[in-house]
N, C-alpha and C positions, 0 to 999 in steps of 0.2 A: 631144519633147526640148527643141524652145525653151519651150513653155511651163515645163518642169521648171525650165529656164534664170531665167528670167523670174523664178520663185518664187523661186528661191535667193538670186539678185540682192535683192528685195524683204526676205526675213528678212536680208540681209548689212546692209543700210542700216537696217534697224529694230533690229540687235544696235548698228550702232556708234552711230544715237542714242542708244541707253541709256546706253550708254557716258562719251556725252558731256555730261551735265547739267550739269556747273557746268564754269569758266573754268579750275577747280585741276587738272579730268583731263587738260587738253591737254599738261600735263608729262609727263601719261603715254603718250600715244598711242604711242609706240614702244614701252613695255614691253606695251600690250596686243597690237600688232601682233607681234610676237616671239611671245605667247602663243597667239594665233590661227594662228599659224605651226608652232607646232608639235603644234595638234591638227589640223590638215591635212593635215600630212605622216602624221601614224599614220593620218588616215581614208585617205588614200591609200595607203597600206603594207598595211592590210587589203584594199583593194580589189583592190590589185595580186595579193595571192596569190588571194584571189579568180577573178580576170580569168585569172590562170596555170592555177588548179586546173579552175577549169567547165568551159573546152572542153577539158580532157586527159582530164574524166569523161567527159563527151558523146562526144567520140573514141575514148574507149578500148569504151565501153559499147556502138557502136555499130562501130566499125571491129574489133570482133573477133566481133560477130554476125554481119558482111557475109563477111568472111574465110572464116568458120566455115562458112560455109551455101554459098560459091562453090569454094571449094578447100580443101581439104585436104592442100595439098603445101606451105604457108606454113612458112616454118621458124620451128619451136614458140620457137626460142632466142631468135632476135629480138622474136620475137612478148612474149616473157616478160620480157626486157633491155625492151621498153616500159612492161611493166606493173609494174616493179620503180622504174621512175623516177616513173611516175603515185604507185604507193605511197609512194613517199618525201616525195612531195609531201602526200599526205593524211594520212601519219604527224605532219607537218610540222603541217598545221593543226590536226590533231586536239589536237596538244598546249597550241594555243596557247589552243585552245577549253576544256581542261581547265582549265588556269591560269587564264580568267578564270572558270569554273566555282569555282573552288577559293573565289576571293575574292569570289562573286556577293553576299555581303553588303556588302561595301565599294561594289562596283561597280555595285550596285543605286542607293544613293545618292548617288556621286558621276558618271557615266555610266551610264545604264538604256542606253542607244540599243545598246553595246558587249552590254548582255545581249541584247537583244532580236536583232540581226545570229548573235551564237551559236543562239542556238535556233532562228530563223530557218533557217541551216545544218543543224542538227541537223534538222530537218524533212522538210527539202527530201533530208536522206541516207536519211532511213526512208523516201519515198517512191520514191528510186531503190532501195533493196533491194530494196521489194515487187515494182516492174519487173522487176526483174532475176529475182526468184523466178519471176515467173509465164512470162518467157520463157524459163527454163530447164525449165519444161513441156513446153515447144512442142518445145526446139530441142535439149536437153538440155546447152547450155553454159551457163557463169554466171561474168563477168568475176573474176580473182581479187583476192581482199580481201573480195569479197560474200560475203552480205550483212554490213555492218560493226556494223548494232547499234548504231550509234552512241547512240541514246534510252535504252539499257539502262546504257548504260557514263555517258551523263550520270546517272543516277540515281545509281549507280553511286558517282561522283564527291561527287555530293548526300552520298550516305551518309556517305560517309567525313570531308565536309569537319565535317559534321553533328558528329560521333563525336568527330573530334579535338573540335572547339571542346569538346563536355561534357568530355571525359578530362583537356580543359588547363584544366579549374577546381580541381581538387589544386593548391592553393599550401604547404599543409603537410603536413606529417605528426603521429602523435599523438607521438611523441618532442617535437616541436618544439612543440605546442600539443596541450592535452587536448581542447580543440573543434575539433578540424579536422574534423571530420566532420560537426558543424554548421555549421561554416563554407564547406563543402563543398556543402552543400546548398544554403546560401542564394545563394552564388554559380551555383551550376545552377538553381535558380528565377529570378534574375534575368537571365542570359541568354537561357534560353529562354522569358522573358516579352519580352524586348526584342526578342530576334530573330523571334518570330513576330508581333509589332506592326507589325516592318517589313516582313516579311514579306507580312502582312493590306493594308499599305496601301503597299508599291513593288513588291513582287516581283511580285504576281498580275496586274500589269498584265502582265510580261513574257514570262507563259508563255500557252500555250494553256490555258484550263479546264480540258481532261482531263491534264493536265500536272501542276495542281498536289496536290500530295503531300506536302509540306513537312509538314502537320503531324504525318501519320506516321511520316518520318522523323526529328523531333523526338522523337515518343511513342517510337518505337523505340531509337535510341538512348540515351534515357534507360534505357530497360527495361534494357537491355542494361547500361549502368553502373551500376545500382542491382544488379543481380544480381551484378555482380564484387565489390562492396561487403558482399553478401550472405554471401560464401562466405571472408570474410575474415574472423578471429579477433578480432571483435568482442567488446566490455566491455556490459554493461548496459546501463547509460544510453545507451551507441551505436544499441545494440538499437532501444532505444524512437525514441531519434532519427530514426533509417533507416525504420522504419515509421509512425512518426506522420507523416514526411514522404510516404512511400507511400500511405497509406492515406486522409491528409486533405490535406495543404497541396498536394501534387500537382494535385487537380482542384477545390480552393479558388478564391475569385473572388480569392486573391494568385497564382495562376498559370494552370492549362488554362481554370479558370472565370470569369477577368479579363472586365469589362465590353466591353471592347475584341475579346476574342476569340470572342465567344459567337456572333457572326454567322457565324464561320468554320465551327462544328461543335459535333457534341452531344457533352457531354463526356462522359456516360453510354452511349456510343457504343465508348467506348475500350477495347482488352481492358486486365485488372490489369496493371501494372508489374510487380509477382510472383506466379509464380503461388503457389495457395495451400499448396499443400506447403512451398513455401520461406517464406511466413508463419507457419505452425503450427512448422515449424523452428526458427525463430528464435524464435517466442511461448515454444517450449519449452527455449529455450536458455537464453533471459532468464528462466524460472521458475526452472532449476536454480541458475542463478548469482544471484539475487535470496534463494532458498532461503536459501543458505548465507552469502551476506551479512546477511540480517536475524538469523540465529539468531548470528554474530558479533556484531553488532551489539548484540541484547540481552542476551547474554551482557558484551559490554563495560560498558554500562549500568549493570547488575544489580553487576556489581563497582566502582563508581565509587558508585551509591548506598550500598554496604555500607560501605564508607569513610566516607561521612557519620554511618552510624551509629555510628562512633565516637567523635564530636565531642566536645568538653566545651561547646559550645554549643546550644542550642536550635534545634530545626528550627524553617523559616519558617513563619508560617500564612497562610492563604487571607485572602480579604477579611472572614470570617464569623469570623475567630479560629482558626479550627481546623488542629489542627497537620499540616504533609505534605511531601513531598521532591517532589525536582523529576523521580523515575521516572514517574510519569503522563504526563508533557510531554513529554520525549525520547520515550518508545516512542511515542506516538500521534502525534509531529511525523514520527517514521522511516515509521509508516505513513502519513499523511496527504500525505508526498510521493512516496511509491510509488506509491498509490490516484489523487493528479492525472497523474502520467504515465503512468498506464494507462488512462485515461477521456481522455488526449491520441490511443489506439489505437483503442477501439472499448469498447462497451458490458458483451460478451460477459467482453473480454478482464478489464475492469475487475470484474466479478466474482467472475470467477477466482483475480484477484490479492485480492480482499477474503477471498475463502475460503483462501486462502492464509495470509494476517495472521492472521486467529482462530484457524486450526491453530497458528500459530505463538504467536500470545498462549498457549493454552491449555497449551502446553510450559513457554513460560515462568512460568507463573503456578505451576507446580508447581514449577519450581526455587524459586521465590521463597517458597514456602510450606517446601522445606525449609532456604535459607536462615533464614526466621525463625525455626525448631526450633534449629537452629545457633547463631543470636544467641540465645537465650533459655538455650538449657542453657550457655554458654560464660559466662552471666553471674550463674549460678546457684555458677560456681565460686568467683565474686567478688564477693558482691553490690555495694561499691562500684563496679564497673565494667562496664561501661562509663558514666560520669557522669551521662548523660541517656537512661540506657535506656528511662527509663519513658517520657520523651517522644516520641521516637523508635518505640516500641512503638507509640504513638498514634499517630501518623504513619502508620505502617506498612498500621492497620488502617484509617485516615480513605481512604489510596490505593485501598481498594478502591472505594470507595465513587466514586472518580473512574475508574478503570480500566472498571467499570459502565456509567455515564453515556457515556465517553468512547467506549465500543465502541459500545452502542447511536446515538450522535452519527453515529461511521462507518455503521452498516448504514443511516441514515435517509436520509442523504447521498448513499451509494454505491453503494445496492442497489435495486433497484425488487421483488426478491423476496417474496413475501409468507407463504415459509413459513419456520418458526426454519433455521439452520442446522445445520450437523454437529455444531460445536464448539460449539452454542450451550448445552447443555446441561451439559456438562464444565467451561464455563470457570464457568459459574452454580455448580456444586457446589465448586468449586476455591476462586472467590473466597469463597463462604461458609465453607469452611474456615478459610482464611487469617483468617477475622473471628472466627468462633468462637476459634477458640486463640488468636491475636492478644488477647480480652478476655480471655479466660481465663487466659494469660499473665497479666495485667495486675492482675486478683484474687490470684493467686497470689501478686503480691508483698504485698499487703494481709494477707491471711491466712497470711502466713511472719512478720508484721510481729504477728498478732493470735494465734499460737498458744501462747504460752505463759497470756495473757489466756484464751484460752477453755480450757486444760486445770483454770484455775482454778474455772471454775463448777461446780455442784452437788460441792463438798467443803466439806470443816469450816472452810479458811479461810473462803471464799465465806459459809458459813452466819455466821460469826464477823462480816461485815461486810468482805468484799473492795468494791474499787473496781474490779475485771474489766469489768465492761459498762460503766461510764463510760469507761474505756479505750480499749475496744471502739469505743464511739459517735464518737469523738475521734477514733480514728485511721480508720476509716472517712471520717469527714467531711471530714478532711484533704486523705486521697487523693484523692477526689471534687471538692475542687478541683482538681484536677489534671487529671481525667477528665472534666470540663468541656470540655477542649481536644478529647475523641469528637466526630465526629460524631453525628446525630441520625438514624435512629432505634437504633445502635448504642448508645450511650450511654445510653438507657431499657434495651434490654437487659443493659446491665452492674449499672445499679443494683438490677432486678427479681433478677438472678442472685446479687446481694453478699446481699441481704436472705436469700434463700432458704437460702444457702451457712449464714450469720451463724444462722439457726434450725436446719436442720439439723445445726450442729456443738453449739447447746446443745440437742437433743433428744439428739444420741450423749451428751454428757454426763450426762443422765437414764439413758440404757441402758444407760449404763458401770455403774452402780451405784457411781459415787465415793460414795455418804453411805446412809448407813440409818437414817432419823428415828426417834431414840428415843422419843419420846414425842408427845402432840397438840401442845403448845406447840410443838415443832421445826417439828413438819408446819406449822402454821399461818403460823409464823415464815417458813418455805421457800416454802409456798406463795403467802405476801402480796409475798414479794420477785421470786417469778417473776412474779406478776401486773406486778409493778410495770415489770421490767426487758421487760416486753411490750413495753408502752407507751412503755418510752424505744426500741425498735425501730422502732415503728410512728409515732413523731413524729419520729424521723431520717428514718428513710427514704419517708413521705410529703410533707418537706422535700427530699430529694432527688429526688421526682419517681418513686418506686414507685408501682406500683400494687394487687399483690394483697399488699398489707398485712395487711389484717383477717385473711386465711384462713392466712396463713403464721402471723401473732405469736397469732394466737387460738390453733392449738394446744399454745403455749409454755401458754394459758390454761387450754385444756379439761384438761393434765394435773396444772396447778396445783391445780384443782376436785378432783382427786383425791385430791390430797394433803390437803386442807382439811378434804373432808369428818370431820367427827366421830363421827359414827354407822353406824357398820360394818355395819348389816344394810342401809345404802341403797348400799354401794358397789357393787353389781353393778349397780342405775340406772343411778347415775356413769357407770361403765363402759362399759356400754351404749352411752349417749347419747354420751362418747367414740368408741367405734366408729362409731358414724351420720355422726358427723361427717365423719370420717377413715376410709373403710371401706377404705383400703390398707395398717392398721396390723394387725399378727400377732400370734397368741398371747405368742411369744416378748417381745414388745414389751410387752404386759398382767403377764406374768409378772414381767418386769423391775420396769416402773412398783408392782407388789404388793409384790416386796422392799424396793424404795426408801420405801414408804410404812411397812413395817417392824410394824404388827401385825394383818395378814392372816393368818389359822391355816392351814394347811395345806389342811384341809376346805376352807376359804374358797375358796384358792385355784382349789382343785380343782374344786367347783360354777362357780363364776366361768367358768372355760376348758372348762368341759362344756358349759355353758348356752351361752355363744358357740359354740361350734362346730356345736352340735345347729342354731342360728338364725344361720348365719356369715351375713353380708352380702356379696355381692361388687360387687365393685371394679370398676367400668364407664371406667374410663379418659379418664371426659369431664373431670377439673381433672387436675391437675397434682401427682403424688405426691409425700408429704413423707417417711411412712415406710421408702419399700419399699428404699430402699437402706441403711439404717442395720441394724448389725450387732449382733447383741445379744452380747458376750463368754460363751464357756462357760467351763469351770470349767480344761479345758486350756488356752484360749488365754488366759486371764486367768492360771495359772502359765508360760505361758510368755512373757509380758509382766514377768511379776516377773522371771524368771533374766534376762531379757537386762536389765533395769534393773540386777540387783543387779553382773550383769558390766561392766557399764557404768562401776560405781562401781569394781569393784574395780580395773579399767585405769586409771582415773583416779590 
C-alpha cells in the first residue's frame, strides 16, 4: 500500500511539473488545481460505490450460502428486504456502467482509464455468475439477480449504441434533396470508417482480446440499415446507388478495406450486407423501371427529332460534311449512362442491362422506320413541303450508319461476350431497311421530277429530235449534288441504283411500243440516237462514281443493233447474240423489240421465237437482271391505258 502511495505521490509531482513550464502558468495554478479537484472527487465517487457494492456482493454471495446450508428457519422476508437493497445498488451501477458504455466512443478518447474500470467490473461480474452457477450445483441455491449477464447486456449496449449512431446519418429526406440517399451513404462510410480507426487504435487497448467484436457489430448493423433501405420504395438511380455501395464501396480500401483496417480482419471474411435474394430483387426492380423509362425516353426523343424534320433550315453535318440530327447522340448518351451505372454494380449485371439497350434499340428502330414512311408519304401530299425534306431524308439515312458504329462501340466496351446477340440480327435488318427506303425515297423524288422526260423517249417527238435525255442527265446530276451530303458506301449505292432505274425506265419505253419505225432511215435514225444517249448515261454516271456502266447502258446498245441492222435475214444473229448477252430477257420482250423495229413478217417472227425457245438460254442469276421486271403491254392493258387517259381528259 505505501509503495502504491509512493507511486502516486511521484506521477502527482511529475503531472504538476508539466504543468508548470513557463512563468505565464503560475496565473493559472488555481484554475488547474480546481480541475484536478474535480476529477478526484468523480474518481472517488466511483470508488465509493465501488467500496459500498463489493462487500454487499461478497455478503450477500456468501451470507446466504452459510444461512442456507445452517438453517433453514431464517426468515425468507428479511433475508429478501437484503437482497432487494444489494439489487438496487447493482441496478444503480449497472446503469452507470451502461451510460458510459453508450458514449465509450467519446470516452475512449477523452478518459480510457473510465472504460477500462467498466469492463474491469463487467468481468469480475461474469466471473461471480459462473461461482455462483457452479455452487448452485452443489447446494442448489443461487443468490437472486444471478446470474446477471452482465457481458451480454454490454454487447448488448455495443449494439444498440452502434445502431443509433448509423440510423442518426438520415439528415434528409428525398422530398428535401434528390440525393439523400447518396448522401446517406457517404455519411455511413465515413463514420464507420472513423469509428473503427479509433476503434483499431484506443478501444482494443480497453477490452480484453476475446472481447473485441466491434467490427461486427459495425458489419451488422450496417446490414441491418441497408436492408430497411432495401425494402423502401426506391427510384432507379437509388437502386443502383444502394447497391453499388453494397456491393463495391463497402469493402473498398474507402471503407472495410481502408489501409488502416486491414490488420484488424479479412474483409472477404464478411457475410454480404444483402443477401442475394434481396439483390436479384432489387436488380429486378431497377430492370422494370429502367424498362419503361428508356422506352419514355426514346420515344420522347424520337418526337423531338421529328420536329426538326420540319425545319426550313438545313440539318447540321458531321466533321466529313455529311448531313445528321442530333438522334444518334441522345439515344446512345441515355444508354451509355445506364451501361456506366451498371458496370458501377457488377459485370454480370452490366450485361444484362446492355441486352436490355439493344432489345430496346431494335423497338425503336422500327418506330423510327415507320416514322420515316410517315414523313415521306405526308410529303408526297405536298411536294413543297416539308422545305428541306430532301436533306433531312439524308440525315435520316446517314443516322444509320452511326446508330451501327455507335451500337457496335457499346458491345466492344461493355461486353466481354464473344457470341452476336439476340437483337443482333433484327436491329442489322431494321437498320438496313430504314437505308434502303430512306435512298429509295430519295430517287423517287429524282424520278417524279424526271417522269414526264422519260415518257417522252422512244416516240415521234423524241424521234423528231426531243431534248428528254439532256433533261434527264441535268436533273439527275443536280440532285447528285445534293446526295453528295450521303454517306459512303450508301451513296455508291444510290448512284449504281439511279443509273439502273434511269435504263430500265428507257427499256419500258422500248416495250411500250410508243413508235413503229417506218422505214430503214427511222430505224437507223432511232438506232444512232439510242446509241448515242448510251453514252451520255454512261459519261454521267461514271462521273458520278457508278460502276456497272458498261452492262447496264450496253443493253440501251445491244437493242439499238437491232434496230440498225439493215438486212433482215441476219436479224435472228442480232437476236441471238441479244439474248447471250442478257439471258433474263423473254420472248414477250423479242416480240416487242420486232414490232418496234416495224418490218419483221410474221413468219419472221415466228421462226425468230421458235429458234429461241427450242435453244432458250437460262438465266443463272450470277449479274444482276435488267429485263425481268419490265412489262410488255398487251393489247387489253394497252386499251385500257387509253380509256383511263381519254377520261382523264374528259374530267378535265
Amino acid at each position: 500500500m505505501e509503495e502504491t502511495s509512493r507511486e502516486a505521490v511521484a506521477t502527482a509531482v511529475q503531472r504538476v511539473a508539466g504543468m508548470l513550464q513557463r512563468s505565464d502558468q503560475l496565473d493559472k495554478v488555481e484554475q488547474y488545481r480546481r480541475r484536478e479537484a474535480r476529477k478526484k472527487a468523480s474518481v472517488e465517487a466511483r470508488l465509493k460505490v465501488l467500496h459500498h457494492i463489493k462487500p454487499a456482493f461478497g455478503c450477500s454471495d456468501g451470507f446466504n450460502i452459510s444461512r442456507y446450508k445452517n438453517s433453514i428457519s431464517v426468515n425468507s422476508i428479511n433475508v429478501f428486504q437484503f437482497f432487494c437493497k444489494v439489487q438496487r445498488l447493482s441496478d444503480e451501477l449497472a446503469k452507470q456502467l451502461w451510460m458510459v458504455l453508450q458514449r465509450s466512443m467519446v470516452t475512449v478518447r477523452r478518459d480510457p482509464t473510465m472504460l477500462v474500470s467498466v469492463v474491469r467490473i463487467i468481468e469480475r461480474e461474469e466471473k461471480l455468475d459462473r461461482r455462483m452457477v457452479d455452487r448452485k450445483k452443489q447446494t442448489g441455491f443461487i443468490p437472486p439477480g444471478r446470474p446477471k449477464h452482465w457481458k451480454d447486456k454490454m454487447f448488448q449496449v455495443l449494439e444498440g449504441t452502434v445502431s443509433t449512431r448509423i440510423e442518426g446519418t438520415q439528415a434528409v429526406t428525398r422530398e428535401a434533396d434528390k440525393m439523400w440517399l447518396v448522401r446517406l451513404l457517404e455519411i455511413t462510410r465515413k463514420y464507420v470508417l472513423d469509428d473503427l480507426i479509433v476503434v483499431k487504435n484506443l478501444m482494443v487497448q480497453c477490452f480484453p482480446p476475446h472481447y473485441n467484436t466491434f467490427n461486427s457489430l459495425y458489419h451488422n448493423a450496417v446490414s441491418t440499415r441497408v436492408k430497411e433501405l432495401a425494402w423502401e420504395d426506391l427510384e432507379a438511380n437509388e437502386i443502383v446507388s444502394l447497391l453499388t455501395w453494397v456491393l463495391n464501396t463497402y469493402k473498398s480500401v474507402e471503407m472495410m478495406g481502408h489501409p488502416d483496417l486491414c490488420s484488424e480482419f479479412d474483409i472477404n471474411q464478411l457475410e454480404p450486407l444483402l443477401p442475394q435474394e434481396v439483390v436479384d430483387d432489387l436488380l429486378s426492380k431497377y430492370v422494370k423501371t429502367f424498362t419503361s423509362n428508356i422506352t419514355g425516353w426514346l420515344r420522347k426523343a424520337l418526337e423531338t427529332d421529328k420536329k426538326d424534320w420540319l425545319k426550313e433550315t438545313e440539318p447540321e453535318a458531321d466533321q466529313d460534311g455529311y448531313y445528321q440530327t442530333t438522334l444518334p447522340a441522345i439515344v446512345f448518351q441515355m444508354f451509355e449512362q445506364n451501361l456506366q451505372v451498371a458496370a458501377q454494380i457488377d459485370g454480370d449485371f452490366k450485361e444484362q442491362v446492355l441486352k436490355l439497350c439493344l432489345k430496346q434499340m431494335n423497338s425503336f428502330l422500327m418506330r423510327y422506320r415507320e416514322e420515316v414512311v410517315a414523313y415521306k408519304e405526308e410529303h408526297l401530299r405536298d411536294r413543297q413541303l416539308p422545305q428541306c425534306y430532301i436533306q433531312y431524308m439524308i440525315a435520316i439515312v446517314n443516322n444509320c450508319q452511326t446508330f451501327k458504329e455507335s451500337i457496335n462501340s457499346l458491345k466492344r466496351k461493355y461486353s466481354q461476350a464473344l457470341d452476336p446477340f439476340d437483337s443482333d440480327a433484327a436491329i442489322e435488318r431494321t437498320l438496313g431497311e430504314v437505308v434502303k427506303e430512306g435512298c429509295q425515297f430519295l430517287l423517287d423524288e429524282v424520278f417524279l421530277d424526271l417522269e414526264s422526260h422519260l415518257n417522252e423517249l422512244l416516240t415521234r417527238k423524241w424521234l423528231a429530235g426531243s431534248h428528254a435525255v439532256d433533261t434527264i442527265c441535268v436533273t439527275v446530276e443536280d440532285y447528285f449534288n445534293d446526295f453528295n451530303k450521303v454517306k459512303k458506301p450508301f451513296n455508291q449505292g444510290m448512284t449504281n441504283e439511279a443509273l439502273r432505274r434511269v435504263v430500265v425506265e428507257y427499256l419500258k419505253a422500248v416495250m411500250q411500243k410508243r413508235i413503229t419505225f417506218k422505214n430503214a432511215d427511222e430505224r437507223k435514225e432511232g438506232a444512232e440516237r439510242m446509241i448515242k444517249e448510251a453514252e451520255q448515261f454512261k459519261f454521267l454516271f461514271k462521273k458520278l462514281a457508278g460502276e456497272d456502266t458498261d452492262r447496264l447502258c450496253g443493253s440501251i446498245t445491244a437493242i439499238a443493233e437491232v434496230f440498225k441492222l439493215t438486212d433482215p435475214t441476219l436479224l435472228f444473229l442480232e437476236v441471238t447474240t441479244l439474248v447471250s448477252k442478257y439471258p433474263d430477257i423473254r420472248e414477250d420482250h423479242i416480240q416487242a423489240l420486232l414490232a418496234v423495229r416495224g418490218d419483221a413478217s410474221r413468219e419472221m417472227r415466228q421462226m425468230i421465237i421458235g429458234t429461241l425457245s427450242e435453244n432458250k438460254v437460262s438465266y443463272s442469276g450470277t449479274t444482276q437482271p435488267i429485263f425481268k421486271d419490265i412489262t410488255v403491254p398487251t393489247i387489253t392493258t394497252t386499251m385500257t391505258s387509253m380509256t383511263s387517259m381519254a377520261t382523264a381528259k374528259l374530267l378535265k
